[in-house]
TORTORSE-793026 format. One line per field, with one value per residue (C-alpha): x negated, y, z; residue in one letter; residue number from 1. Coordinates in Angstrom, 3 decimals, padded with zeros to 6 digits. Last residue first. Layout:
BEGIN
c1 = (X:...)
c2 = (Y:...)
c3 = (Z:...)
res = (A:...)
n = (NUM:...)
END
This chain:
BEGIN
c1 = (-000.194:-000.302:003.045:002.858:004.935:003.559:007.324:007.882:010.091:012.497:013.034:016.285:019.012:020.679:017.863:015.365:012.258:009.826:006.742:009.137:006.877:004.686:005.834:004.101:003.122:007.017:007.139:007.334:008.371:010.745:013.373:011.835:011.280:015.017:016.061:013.625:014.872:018.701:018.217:016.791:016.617:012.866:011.464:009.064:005.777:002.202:003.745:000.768:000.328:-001.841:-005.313:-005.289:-006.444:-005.167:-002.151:-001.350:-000.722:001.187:003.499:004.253:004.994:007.678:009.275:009.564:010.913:013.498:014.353:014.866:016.758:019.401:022.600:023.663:022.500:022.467:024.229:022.199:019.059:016.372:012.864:010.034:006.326:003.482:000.642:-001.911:-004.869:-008.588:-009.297:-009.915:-013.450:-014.252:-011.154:-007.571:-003.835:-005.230:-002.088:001.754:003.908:007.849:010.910:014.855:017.898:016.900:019.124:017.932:020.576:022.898:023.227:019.121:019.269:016.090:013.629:010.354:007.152:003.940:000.289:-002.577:-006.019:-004.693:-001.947:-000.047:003.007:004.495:002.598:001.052:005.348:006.564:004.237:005.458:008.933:008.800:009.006:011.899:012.531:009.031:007.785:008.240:009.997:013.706:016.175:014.750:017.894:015.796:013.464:015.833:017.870:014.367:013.207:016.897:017.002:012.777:013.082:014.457:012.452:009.270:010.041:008.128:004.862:004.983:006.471:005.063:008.406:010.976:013.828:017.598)
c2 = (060.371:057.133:057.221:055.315:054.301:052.869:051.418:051.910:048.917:048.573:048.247:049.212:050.089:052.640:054.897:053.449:052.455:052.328:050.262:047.119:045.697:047.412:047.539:047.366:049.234:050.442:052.256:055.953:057.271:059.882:057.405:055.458:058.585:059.470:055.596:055.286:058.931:058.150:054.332:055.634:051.609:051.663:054.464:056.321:056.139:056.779:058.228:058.348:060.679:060.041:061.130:064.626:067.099:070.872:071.277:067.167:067.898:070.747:069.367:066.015:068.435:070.400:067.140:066.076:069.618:069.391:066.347:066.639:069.885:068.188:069.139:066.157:067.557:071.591:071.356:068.628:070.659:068.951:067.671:066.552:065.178:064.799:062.843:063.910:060.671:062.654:062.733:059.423:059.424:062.379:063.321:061.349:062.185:065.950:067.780:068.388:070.039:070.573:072.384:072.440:074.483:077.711:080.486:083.389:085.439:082.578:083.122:082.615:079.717:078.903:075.661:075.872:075.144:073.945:073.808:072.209:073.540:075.511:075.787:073.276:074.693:071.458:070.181:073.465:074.610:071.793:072.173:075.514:074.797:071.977:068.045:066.373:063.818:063.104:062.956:059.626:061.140:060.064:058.557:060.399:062.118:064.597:065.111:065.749:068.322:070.329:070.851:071.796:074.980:075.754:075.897:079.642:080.561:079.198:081.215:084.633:082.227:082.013:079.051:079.111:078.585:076.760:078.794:077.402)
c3 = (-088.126:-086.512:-084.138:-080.926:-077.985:-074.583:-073.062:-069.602:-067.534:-065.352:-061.392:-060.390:-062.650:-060.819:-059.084:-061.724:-060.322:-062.730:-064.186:-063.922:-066.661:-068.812:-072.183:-075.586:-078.544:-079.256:-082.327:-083.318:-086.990:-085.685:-085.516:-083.286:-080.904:-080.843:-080.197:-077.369:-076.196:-076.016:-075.255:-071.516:-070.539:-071.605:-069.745:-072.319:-069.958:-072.224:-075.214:-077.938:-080.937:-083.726:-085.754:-084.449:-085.998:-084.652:-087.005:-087.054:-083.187:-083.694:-086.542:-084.279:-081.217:-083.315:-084.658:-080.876:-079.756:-082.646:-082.427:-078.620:-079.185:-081.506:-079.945:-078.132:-074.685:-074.464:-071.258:-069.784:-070.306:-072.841:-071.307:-072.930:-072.129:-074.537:-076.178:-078.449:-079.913:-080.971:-077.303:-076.463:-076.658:-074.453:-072.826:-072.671:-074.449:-075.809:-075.025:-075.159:-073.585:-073.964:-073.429:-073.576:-074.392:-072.802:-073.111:-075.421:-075.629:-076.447:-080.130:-080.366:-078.123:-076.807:-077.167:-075.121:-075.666:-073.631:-075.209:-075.091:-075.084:-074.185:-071.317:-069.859:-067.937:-066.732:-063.834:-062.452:-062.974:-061.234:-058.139:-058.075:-058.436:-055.708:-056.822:-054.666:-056.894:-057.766:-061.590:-063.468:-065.674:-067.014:-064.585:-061.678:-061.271:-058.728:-061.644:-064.099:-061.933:-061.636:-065.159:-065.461:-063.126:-063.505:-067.202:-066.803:-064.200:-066.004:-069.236:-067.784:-068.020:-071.184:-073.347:-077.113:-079.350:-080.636:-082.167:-082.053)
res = (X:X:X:X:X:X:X:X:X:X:X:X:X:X:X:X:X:X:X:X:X:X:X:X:X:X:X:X:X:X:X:X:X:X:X:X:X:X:X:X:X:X:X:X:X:X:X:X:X:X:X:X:X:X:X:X:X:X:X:X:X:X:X:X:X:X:X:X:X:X:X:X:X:X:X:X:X:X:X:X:X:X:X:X:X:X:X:X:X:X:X:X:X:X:X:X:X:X:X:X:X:X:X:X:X:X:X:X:X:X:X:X:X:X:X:X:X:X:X:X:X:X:X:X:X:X:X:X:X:X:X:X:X:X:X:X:X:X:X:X:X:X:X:X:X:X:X:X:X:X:X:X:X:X:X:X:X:X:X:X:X:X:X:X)
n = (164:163:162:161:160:159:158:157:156:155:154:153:152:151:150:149:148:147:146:145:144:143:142:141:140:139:138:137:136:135:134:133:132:131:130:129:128:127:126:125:124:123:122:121:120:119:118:117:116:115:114:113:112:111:110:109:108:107:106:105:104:103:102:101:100:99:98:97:96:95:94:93:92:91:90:89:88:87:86:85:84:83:82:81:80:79:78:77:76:75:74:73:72:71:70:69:68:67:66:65:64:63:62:61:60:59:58:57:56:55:54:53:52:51:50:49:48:47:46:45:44:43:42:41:40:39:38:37:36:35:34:33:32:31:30:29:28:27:26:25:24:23:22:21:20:19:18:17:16:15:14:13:12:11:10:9:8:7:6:5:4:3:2:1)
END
């Protein structure tokens, strides 16, 4: 697996499972019926920040997942990164997430900043809470029945930080 900068040429090939996590909406709070080029101003942050994507060298390149990541507020507030993820269902299991999580940790100590802050980790998706603890994250504090979960109902979104 290679991380790498995402370009504009990777969008179609995000686009498939970028789009069958939103309309699980188990995840993101993104909408379910988000369109691919509302998806793609959401996702593709460019610099400042920066969006990646995971590919399968053996696989000709198949994407296995992707991220962004960015300054978490302006002014003030700026010297904290946060970030969004997303691995494909087939490529679940295979350590993308880590990967794309330990890659977003080295860029943000790269360009200075003092910590990284997840502003809406859903609480019930144990995958992810139990990925981010054990990259050095903890659980701030939880805002109650902050999403609707199609199967679980209302639950809550955890604030996670790592000092770095």
């Amino acid at each position: 697996m290679t991380i790498r900068e995402a370009t504009a040429a990777d969008w179609p090939a995000i686009w498939p499972f970028f789009q069958e996590i939103c309309a699980a909406g188990e995840t993101i709070p993104y909408p379910a019926d988000i369109g691919m080029d509302e998806g793609r101003e959401l996702w593709m942050v460019g610099p400042p920040g920066r969006t990646a994507v995971a590919v399968d060298a053996a696989d000709d390149g198949r994407a296995l997942g992707t991220s962004n990541m960015y300054a978490n507020r302006a002014g003030g507030g700026a010297h904290i990164s946060s970030g969004s993820f997303m691995v494909a269902s087939h490529a679940r299991g295979r350590g993308v997430g880590r990967a794309l999580g330990e890659d977003m940790l080295d860029w943000s100590r790269r360009n200075g900043f003092r910590g990284v802050q997840f502003n809406a980790v859903v609480e019930c998706n144990q995958p992810a809470v139990t990925l981010w603890k054990s990259l050095g994250f903890e659980v701030l504090g939880t805002v109650p029945e902050s999403f609707h979960h199609p199967s679980e109902g209302y639950v809550g979104l955890h604030v996670m930080y790592q000092r770095l």
